[in-house]
C-alpha positions in Angstrom: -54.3 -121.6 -4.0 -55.2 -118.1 -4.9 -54.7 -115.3 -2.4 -58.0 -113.7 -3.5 -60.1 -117.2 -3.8 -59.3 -118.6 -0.5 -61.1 -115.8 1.2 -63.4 -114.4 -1.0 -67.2 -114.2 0.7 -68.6 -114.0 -2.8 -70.8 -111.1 -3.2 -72.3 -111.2 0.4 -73.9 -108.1 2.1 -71.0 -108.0 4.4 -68.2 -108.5 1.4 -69.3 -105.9 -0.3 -69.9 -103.6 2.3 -66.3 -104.2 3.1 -65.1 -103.6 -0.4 -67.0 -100.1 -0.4 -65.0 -99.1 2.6 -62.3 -100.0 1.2 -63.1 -98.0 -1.8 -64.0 -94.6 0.2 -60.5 -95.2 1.7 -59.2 -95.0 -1.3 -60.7 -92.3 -2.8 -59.7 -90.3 0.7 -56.3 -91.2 0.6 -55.7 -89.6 -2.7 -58.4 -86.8 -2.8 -56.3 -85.7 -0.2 -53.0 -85.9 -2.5 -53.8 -82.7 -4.8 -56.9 -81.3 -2.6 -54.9 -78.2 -1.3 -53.2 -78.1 -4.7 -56.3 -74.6 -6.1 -55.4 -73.2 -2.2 -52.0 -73.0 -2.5 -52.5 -69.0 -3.8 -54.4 -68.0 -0.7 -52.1 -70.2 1.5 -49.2 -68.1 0.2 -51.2 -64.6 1.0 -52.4 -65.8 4.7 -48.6 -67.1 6.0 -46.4 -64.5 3.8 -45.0 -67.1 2.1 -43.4 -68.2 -1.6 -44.0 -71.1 -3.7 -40.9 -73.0 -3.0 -42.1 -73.0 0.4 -45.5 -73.6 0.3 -45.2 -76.4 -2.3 -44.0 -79.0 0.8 -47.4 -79.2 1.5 -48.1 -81.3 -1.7 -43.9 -82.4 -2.1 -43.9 -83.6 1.5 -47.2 -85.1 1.7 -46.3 -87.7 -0.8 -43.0 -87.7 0.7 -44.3 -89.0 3.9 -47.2 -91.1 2.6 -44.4 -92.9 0.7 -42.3 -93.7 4.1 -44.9 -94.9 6.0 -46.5 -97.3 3.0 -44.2 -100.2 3.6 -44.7 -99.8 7.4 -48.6 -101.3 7.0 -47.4 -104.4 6.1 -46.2 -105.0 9.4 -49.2 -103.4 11.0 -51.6 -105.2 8.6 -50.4 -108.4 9.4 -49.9 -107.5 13.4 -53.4 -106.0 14.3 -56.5 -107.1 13.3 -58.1 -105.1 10.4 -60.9 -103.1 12.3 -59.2 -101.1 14.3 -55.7 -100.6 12.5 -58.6 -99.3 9.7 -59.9 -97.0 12.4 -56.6 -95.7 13.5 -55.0 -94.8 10.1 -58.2 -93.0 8.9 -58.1 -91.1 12.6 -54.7 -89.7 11.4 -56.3 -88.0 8.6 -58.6 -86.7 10.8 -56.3 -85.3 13.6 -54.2 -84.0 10.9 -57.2 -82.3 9.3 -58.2 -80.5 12.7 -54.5 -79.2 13.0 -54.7 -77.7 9.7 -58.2 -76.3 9.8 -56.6 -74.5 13.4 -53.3 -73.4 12.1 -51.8 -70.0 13.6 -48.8 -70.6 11.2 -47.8 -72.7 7.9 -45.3 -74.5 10.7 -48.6 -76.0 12.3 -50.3 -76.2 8.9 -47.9 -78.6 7.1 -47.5 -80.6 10.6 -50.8 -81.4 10.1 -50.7 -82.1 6.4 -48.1 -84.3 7.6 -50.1 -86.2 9.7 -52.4 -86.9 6.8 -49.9 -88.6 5.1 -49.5 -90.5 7.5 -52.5 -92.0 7.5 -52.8 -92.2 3.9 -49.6 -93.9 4.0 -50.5 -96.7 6.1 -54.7 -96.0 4.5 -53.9 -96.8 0.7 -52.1 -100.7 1.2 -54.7 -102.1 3.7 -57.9 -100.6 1.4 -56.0 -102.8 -0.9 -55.8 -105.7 1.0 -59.0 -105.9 2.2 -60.4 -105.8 -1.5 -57.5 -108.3 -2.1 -58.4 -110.8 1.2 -62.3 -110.5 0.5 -63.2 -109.9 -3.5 -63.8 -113.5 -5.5 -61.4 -114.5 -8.1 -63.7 -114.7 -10.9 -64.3 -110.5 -9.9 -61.1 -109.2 -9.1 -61.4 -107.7 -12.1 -64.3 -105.7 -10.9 -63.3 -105.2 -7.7 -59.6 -103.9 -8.5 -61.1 -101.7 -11.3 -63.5 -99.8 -8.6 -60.7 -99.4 -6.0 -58.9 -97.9 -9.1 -61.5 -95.5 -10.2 -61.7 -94.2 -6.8 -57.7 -93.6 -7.1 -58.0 -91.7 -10.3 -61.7 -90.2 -9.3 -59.7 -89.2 -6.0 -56.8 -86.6 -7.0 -59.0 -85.3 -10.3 -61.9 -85.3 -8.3 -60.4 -83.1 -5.9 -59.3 -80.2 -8.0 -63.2 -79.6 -9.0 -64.4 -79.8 -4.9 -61.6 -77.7 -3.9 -62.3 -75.3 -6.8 -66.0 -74.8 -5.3 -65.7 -74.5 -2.1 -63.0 -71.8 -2.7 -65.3 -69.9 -4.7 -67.3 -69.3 -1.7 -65.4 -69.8 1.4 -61.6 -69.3 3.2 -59.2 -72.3 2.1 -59.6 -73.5 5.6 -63.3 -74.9 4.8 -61.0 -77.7 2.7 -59.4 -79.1 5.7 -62.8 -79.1 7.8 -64.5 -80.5 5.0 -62.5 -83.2 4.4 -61.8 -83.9 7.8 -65.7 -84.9 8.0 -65.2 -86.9 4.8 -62.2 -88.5 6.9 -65.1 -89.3 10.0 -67.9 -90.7 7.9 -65.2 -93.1 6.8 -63.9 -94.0 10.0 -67.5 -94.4 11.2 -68.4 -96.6 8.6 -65.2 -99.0 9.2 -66.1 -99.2 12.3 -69.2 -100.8 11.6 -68.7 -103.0 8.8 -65.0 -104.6 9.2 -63.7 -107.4 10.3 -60.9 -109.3 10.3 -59.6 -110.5 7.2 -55.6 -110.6 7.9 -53.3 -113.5 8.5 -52.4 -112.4 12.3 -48.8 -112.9 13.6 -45.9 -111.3 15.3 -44.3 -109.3 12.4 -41.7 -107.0 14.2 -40.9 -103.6 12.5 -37.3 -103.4 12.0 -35.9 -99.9 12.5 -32.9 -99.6 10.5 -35.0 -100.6 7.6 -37.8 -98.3 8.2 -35.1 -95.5 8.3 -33.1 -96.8 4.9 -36.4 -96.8 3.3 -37.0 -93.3 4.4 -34.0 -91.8 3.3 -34.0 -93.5 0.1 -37.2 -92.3 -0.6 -37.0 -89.2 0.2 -34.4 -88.5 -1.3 -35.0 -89.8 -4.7 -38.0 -88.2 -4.8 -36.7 -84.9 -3.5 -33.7 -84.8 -5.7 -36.4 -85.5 -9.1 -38.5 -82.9 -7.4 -36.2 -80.1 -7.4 -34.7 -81.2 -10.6 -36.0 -78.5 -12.6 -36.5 -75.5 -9.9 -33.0 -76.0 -7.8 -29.3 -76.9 -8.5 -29.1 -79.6 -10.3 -25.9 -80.8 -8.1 -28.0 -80.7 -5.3 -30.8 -82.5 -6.3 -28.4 -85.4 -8.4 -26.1 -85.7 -5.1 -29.9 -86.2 -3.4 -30.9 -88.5 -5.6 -27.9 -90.4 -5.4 -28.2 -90.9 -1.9 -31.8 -92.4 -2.0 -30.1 -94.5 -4.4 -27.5 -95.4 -2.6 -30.1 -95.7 0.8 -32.6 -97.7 -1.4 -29.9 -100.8 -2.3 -28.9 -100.7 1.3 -32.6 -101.6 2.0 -32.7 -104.2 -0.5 -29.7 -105.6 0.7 -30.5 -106.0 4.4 -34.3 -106.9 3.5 -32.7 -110.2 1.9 -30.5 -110.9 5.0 -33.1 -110.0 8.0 -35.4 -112.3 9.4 -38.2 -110.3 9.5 -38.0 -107.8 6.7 -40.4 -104.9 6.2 -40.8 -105.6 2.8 -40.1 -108.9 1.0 -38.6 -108.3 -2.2 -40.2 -111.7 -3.6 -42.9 -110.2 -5.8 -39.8 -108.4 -7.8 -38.8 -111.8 -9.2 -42.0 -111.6 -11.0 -41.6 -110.5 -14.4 -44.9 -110.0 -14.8 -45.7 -108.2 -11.6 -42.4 -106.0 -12.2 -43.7 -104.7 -15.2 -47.6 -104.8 -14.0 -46.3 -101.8 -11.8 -44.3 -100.0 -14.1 -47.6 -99.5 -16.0 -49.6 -98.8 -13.3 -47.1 -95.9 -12.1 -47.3 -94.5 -15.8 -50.9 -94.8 -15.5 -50.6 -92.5 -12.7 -47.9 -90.4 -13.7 -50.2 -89.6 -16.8 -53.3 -88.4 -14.0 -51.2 -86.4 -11.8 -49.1 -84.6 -14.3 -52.0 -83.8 -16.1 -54.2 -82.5 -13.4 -51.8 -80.5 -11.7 -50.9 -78.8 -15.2 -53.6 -77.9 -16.7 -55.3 -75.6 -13.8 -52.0 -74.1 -13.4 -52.2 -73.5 -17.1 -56.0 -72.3 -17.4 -56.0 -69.9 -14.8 -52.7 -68.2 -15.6 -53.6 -67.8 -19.2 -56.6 -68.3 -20.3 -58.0 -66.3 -17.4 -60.1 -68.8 -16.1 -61.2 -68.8 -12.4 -60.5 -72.0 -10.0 -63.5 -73.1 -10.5 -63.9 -72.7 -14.3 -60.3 -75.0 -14.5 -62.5 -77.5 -12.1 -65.1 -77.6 -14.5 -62.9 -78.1 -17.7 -61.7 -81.3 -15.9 -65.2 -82.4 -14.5 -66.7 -84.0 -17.3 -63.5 -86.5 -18.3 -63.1 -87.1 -14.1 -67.1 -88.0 -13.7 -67.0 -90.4 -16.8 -63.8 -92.5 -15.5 -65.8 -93.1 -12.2 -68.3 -95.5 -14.4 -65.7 -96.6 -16.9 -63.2 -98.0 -14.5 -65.7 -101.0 -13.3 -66.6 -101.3 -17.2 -62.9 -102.1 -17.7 -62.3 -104.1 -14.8 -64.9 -106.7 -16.2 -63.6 -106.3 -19.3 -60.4 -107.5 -17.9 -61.6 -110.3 -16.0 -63.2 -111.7 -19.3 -61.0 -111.0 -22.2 -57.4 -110.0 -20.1 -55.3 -106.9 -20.7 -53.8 -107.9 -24.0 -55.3 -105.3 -26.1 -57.2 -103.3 -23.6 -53.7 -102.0 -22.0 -51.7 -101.2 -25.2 -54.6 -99.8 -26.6 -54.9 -97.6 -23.5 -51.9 -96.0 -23.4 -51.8 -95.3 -27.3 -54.7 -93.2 -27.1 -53.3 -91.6 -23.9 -50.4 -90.9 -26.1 -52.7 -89.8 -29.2 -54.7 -87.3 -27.4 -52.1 -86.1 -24.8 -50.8 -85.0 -28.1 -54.0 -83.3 -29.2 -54.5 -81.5 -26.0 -51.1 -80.0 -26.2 -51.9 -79.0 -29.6 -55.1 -77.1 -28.7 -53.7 -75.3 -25.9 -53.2 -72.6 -28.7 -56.3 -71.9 -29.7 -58.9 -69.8 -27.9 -61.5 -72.3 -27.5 -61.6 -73.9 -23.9 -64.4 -76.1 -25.2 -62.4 -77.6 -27.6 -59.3 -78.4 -25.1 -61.9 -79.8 -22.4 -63.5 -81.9 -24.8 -59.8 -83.1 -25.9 -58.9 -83.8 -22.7 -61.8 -86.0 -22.1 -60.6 -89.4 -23.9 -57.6 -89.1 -22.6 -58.0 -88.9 -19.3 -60.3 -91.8 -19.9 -58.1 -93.6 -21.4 -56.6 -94.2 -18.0 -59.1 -96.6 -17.2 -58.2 -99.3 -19.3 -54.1 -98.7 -18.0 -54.5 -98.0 -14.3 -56.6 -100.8 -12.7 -55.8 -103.9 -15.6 -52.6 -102.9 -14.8 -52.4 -103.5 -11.1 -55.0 -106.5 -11.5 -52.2 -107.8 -14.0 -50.0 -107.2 -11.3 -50.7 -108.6 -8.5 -52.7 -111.8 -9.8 -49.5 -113.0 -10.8 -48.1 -113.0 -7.3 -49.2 -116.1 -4.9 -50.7 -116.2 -1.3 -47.7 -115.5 0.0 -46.2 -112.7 -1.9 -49.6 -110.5 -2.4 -49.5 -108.6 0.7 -46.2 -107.7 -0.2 -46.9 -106.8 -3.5 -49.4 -104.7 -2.3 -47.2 -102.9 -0.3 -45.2 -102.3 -3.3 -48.2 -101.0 -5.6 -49.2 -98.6 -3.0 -46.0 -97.1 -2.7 -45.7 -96.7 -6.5 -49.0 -94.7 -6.2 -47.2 -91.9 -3.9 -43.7 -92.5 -6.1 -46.0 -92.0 -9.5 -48.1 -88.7 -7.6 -44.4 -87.0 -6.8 -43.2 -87.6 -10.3 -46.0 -86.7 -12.6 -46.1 -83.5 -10.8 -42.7 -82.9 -10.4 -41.9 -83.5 -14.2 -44.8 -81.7 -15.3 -44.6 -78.5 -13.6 -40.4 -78.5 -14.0 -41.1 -79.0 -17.8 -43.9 -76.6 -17.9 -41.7 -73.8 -16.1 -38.4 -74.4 -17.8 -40.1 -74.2 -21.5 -41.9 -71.2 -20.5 -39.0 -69.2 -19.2 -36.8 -70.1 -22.0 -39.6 -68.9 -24.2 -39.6 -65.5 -22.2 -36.1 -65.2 -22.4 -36.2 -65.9 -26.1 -38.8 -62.7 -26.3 -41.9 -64.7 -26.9 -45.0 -63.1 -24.7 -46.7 -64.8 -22.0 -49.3 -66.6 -23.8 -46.6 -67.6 -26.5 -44.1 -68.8 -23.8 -46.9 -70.2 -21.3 -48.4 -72.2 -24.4 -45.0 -73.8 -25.2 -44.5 -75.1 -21.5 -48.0 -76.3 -21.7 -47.2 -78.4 -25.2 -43.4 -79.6 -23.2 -45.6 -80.9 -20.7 -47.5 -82.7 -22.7 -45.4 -84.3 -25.4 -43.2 -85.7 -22.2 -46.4 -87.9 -20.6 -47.4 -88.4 -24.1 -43.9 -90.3 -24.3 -44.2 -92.0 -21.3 -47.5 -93.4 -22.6 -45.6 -94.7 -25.8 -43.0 -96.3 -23.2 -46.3 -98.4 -21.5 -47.7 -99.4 -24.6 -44.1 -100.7 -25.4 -43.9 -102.6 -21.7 -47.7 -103.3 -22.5 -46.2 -105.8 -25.2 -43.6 -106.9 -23.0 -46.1 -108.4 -20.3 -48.6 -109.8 -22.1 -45.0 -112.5 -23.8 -43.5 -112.3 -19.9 -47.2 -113.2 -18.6 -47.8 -116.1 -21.5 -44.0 -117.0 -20.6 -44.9 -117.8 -17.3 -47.5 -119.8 -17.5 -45.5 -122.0 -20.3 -43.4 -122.7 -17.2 -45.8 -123.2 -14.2 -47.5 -125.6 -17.1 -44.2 -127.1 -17.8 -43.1 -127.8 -14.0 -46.3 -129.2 -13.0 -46.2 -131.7 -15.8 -42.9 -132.6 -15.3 -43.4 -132.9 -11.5 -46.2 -134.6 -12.1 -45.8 -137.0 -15.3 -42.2 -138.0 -13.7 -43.6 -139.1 -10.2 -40.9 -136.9 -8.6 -44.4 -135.8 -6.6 -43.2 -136.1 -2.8 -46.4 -134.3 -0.6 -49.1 -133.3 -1.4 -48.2 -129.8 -2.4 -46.9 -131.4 -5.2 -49.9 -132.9 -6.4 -52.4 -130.7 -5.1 -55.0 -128.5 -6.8 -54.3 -124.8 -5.5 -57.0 -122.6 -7.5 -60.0 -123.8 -5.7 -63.7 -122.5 -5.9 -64.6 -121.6 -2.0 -67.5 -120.3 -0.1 -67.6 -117.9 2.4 -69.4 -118.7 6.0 -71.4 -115.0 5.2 -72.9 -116.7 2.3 -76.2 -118.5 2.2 -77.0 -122.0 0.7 -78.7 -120.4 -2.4 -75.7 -118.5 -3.3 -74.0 -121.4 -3.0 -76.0 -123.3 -5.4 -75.5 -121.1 -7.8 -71.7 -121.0 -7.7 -71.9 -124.9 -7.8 -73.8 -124.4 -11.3 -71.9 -122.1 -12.7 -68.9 -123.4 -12.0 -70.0 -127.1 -12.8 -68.4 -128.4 -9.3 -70.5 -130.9 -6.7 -69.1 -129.0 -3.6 -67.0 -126.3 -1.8 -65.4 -125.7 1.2 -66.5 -123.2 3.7 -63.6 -120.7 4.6 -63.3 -118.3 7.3 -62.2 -114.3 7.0 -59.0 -115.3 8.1 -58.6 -118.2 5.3 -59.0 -121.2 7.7 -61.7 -123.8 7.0 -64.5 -124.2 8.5 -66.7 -126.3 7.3 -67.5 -128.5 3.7 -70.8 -128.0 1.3 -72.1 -130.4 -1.0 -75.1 -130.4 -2.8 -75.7 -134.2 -1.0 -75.9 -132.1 1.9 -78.6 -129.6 0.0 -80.5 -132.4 -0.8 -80.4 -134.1 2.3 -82.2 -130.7 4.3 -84.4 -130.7 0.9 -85.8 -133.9 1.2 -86.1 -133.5 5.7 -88.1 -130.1 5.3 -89.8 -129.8 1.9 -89.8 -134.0 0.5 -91.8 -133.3 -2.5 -89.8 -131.2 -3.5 -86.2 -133.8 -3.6 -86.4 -134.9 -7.2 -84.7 -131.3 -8.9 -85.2 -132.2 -12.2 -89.1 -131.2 -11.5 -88.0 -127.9 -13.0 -87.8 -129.8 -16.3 -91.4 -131.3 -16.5 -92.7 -127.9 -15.1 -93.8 -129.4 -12.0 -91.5 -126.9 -9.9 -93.6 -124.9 -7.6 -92.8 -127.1 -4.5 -89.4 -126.9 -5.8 -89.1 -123.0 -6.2 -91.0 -122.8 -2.6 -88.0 -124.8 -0.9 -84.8 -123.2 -2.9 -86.4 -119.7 -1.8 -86.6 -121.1 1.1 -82.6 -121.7 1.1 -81.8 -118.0 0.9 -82.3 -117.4 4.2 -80.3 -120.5 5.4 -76.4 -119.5 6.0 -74.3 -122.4 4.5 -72.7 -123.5 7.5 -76.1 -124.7 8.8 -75.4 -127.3 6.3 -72.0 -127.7 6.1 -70.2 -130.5 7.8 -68.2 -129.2 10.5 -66.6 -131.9 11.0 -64.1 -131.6 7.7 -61.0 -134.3 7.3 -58.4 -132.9 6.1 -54.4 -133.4 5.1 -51.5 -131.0 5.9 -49.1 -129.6 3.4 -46.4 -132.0 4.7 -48.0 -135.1 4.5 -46.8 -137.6 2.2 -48.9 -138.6 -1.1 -49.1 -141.9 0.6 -50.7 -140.0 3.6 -53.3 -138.5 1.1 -54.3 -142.2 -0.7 -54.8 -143.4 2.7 -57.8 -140.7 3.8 -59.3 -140.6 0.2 -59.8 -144.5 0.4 -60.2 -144.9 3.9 -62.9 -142.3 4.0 -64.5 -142.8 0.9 -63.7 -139.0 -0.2 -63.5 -137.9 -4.1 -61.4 -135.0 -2.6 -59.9 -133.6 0.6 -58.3 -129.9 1.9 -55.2 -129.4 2.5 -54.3 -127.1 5.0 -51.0 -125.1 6.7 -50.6 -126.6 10.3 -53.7 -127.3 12.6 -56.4 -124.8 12.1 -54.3 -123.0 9.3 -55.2 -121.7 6.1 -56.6 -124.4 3.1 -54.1 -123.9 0.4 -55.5 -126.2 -2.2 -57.4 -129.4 -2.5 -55.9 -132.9 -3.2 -58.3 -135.3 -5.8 -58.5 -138.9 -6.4 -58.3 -138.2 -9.8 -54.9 -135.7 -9.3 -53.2 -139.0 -7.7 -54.9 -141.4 -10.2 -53.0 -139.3 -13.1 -49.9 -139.5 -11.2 -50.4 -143.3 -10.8 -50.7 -143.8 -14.6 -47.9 -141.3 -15.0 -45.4 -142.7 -13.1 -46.2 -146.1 -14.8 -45.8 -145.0 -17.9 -42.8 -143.0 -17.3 -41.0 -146.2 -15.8 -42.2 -148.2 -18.7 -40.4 -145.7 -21.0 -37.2 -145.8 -18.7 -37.5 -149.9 -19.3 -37.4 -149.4 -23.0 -35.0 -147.0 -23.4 -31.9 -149.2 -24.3 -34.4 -151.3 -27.0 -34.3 -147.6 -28.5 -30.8 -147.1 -28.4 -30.1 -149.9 -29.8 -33.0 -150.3 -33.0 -33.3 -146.5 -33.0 -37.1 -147.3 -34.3 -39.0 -147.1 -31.8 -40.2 -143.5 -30.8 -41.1 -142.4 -27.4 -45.1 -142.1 -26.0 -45.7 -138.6 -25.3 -46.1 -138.5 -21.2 -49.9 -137.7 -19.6 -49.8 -134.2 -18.3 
């Protein structure tokens, strides 16, 4: 069964109250990534400092967050969601007090660094929540919101920061966010619950530290690329190499890994991320050079190089949900390619009119571009991770979220190296500022402008890996299936199953019954585990107890429907385990099909749950009519076994295609 489906509340209050935290988490987690980036100046004239030092506290902030990303998974699937919400987000907040209080940039980027934490372990579980509690038939929706906020976030940033430091000291940023940081926390507090599988992950160290050095020092070695020695930085990247295969070895030979490297034998989710992280790369590289740009030659104040970005940043906010349903109706076949080409296209365009005096003009450039990214960044991780099962997601999460940081350090490590090496060489060559400046600009952009050409290019790629895979799960099934090689019920069960929520009400449920042209549901816990069964018998049953003229439902079609419309209203207000049977018989994963046959005739049932050990998680529903198909299958499949030597021998007789 589907991660998402099994516990997706619908669109109840409490759902979506959950998926707007998670969403504000988001949004924190990578506001904070580029919020310092206008303050940096100031920063440098309070501490006596250069650039190569002050830049750690954007290079080591992604550094860190990137480290402790793989860590949640542990801690999401050790504590319950609530407070493991609570205490990530109160890192951000700590973090953002030490900062605000600095007496040196010592103390300041300790406190940055304490951020990171917390977005770190932050950006994976606002994931999984939306994951755990968003429906199947809106993941779409939900995924494209959570990646709005991610884009809104580090763009979003530059134009807050901007403002507030036309008025105030650069420490107002790290108070300021610091109460965005405790209006979060508040609200998590209030409106999450549990939504995690709960068990006794244990955090193995040697791992964590592998990880850590890998990533760091890939990411340090491609961050200094440009600005240090290159020996240095390849002999550093080599070791995060080196520390990184280490990690995938020993995750494959643990028992308890800190990341399971399952999801990578998805070829779809493999290259799901890739376009996701050029998605990114395209945001951060982009947002990070064009202030830089602006203000050191076109004159413009910090906040006129906010403004410039605003109106592109404000319109991805409403586009990314638009392109979220957009994926959940018509898929990512054309909407991704299509994406990155005009990424590429006006990338291009922008670079182009960084020549000409007009500001207006490279603003209003700029704008489709960076919208663009709507139609890359969240179809890309929905892609993603719907191709991963129950068991994979969390780790696949995991995985996503660390690409965010991975994406963050490299768009603004490429951009700003290939802004500043273009630009000196045009200096050296005797060009003047604006002549050099404006061919380190154009650099920069022709190089994301070819990484978008690369993701229209893997674009291609997934959408024949995706269709690839599903030949093969269809393939499988009919062969497990139309052979009777079918041994429990996994085999034969039904694991994409419409499910109701116990925060839903009996309307709601109704109307998912309609739309989805199914009889009856099962109730499901926050944590996955069943609680209960809902059929529309059951509907009717409390119908014709409370409200009897109103039983026959097909008074709606002779327009006698007022007592009718009285008593469904009247369902709205009724939670759906009020009706439910409690009560449900079910079948575990490792009973026999012969165990199934019996409960479905014995108890009269057209279907029954199946579920992971008692009081575990329903992972799919057997049928009568799944184990009627495989009846008539294996008949006919013995039948043609039977004739096969009358073939042999006449050579006339062709073979009856096999029911799937």
């Amino acid at each position: 069964m589907s991660s998402h489906h099994a516990q997706a509340p619908g669109t109840s209050r409490a759902a979506i109250g959950m998926i707007a935290v998670a969403a504000a988490a988001a949004f924190l987690a990578t506001f904070n990534e580029t919020f310092l980036n206008v303050a940096l100046t100031p920063i440098m004239t309070d501490f006596g400092i250069d650039v190569s030092v002050v830049q750690w506290l954007a290079t080591g902030y992604l550094l860190v967050a990137a480290v402790f990303v793989p860590v949640s998974n542990v801690l999401y699937h050790r504590f319950r969601t609530r407070p493991l919400f609570v205490a990530a987000v109160a890192f951000l907040v700590v973090g953002s007090v030490v900062g605000a209080l600095a007496p040196s940039f010592g103390v300041l980027l300790a406190g940055r660094l304490l951020q990171a934490v917390g977005t770190g372990l932050l950006t994976p579980i606002g994931m999984n929540i939306t994951l755990a509690v968003a429906p199947r038939e809106k993941l779409g929706l939900a995924m494209g919101i959570m990646a709005a906020m991610t884009t809104l976030g580090p763009s979003m940033a530059i134009v807050v920061s901007g403002a507030l430091l036309s008025v105030a000291p650069w420490t107002t940023l790290m108070w300021v966010f610091g109460a965005l940081s405790l209006i979060v926390l508040l609200a998590g507090a209030v409106l999450l619950r549990n939504v995690a599988e709960l068990g006794r992950p244990v955090l193995d160290v040697l791992s964590f530290l592998l990880v850590a050095v890998g990533l760091v020092g890939l990411l340090y070695g491609i961050s200094t690329a440009f600005s240090g020695s290159p020996l240095v930085a390849a002999i550093t990247a080599a070791v995060g190499i080196l520390a990184l295969a280490a990690f995938g070895v020993r995750q494959n030979r643990i028992e308890h890994p800190l990341l399971n490297l399952q999801p990578f034998r998805s070829t779809p989710f493999v290259l799901g991320v890739s376009m996701t992280m050029l998605g990114l790369l395209f945001v951060f590289a982009m947002n990070v050079v064009i202030p830089i740009f602006l203000q050191s030659v076109k004159g413009q104040t910090p906040m006129g190089a906010s403004l410039t970005l605003a109106p592109g940043i404000l319109m991805t906010v409403v586009l990314g949900p638009v392109a979220g349903r957009l994926f959940d109706r018509h898929g990512g076949r054309v909407m991704i390619p299509a994406g990155f080409a005009i990424m590429a296209v006006f990338a291009l365009l922008v670079g182009a009119a960084a020549g000409h005096e007009s500001v207006l003009l490279f603003a209003a450039l700029y704008v489709p571009a960076v919208l663009a990214t709507s139609l890359v960044i969240g179809p890309s991780q929905t892609f993603a991770l719907s191709s991963l099962d129950r068991q994979s997601s969390p780790h696949g999460v995991t995985v996503v979220s660390t690409s965010f940081q991975i994406a963050g350090c490299l768009g603004t490590s490429l951009a700003i190296g290939a802004y500043n090496a273009l630009t000196t060489r045009g200096l050296a060559s005797g060009s003047d500022l604006l002549g050099a400046s404006v061919l380190g600009f154009r650099g920069a952009a022709v190089l994301v402008a070819l990484t978008s050409v690369v993701g229209v290019v893997l674009a291609f790629a997934a959408t024949r890996a995706a269709r690839a895979a599903r030949a093969a799960r269809a393939a499988e099934a009919g062969e497990t299936i139309g052979s009777g090689r079918a041994h429990t019920v996994v085999d034969l069960m039904k694991t994409d199953v419409y499910a109701l929520s116990t925060e839903q009400n009996v309307l709601e449920a109704l109307q998912m019954f309609t739309d989805r042209g199914i009889s009856g549901a099962p109730v499901l816990r926050p944590d996955g585990s069943l609680a209960g069964f809902l059929s529309d018998g059951d509907v009717m049953r409390y119908l014709s107890a409370e409200h009897p003229s109103s039983t026959n439902i097909y008074s709606f079609a002779i327009g006698e429907s007022d007592d009718l419309e009285d008593a469904l209203a009247d369902l709205v207000s009724l939670p759906v385990m009020r009706l439910a049977t409690h009560e449900v018989v079910t079948v575990d994963a490792n009973d026999s099909i012969a165990d199934a046959v019996a409960v479905l005739s014995d108890k009269h049932l057209k279907k029954v749950p199946v579920v992971r050990g008692e009081n575990g998680p329903m992972i799919g529903i057997v049928s009568r009519s799944a184990v009627n198909r495989l009846a008539i299958s294996s008949y006919l499949a013995s039948r043609e076994e039977q004739a096969r030597p009358a073939d042999g021998e006449t050579g006339a007789v062709e073979r009856e295609p096999q029911l799937a």
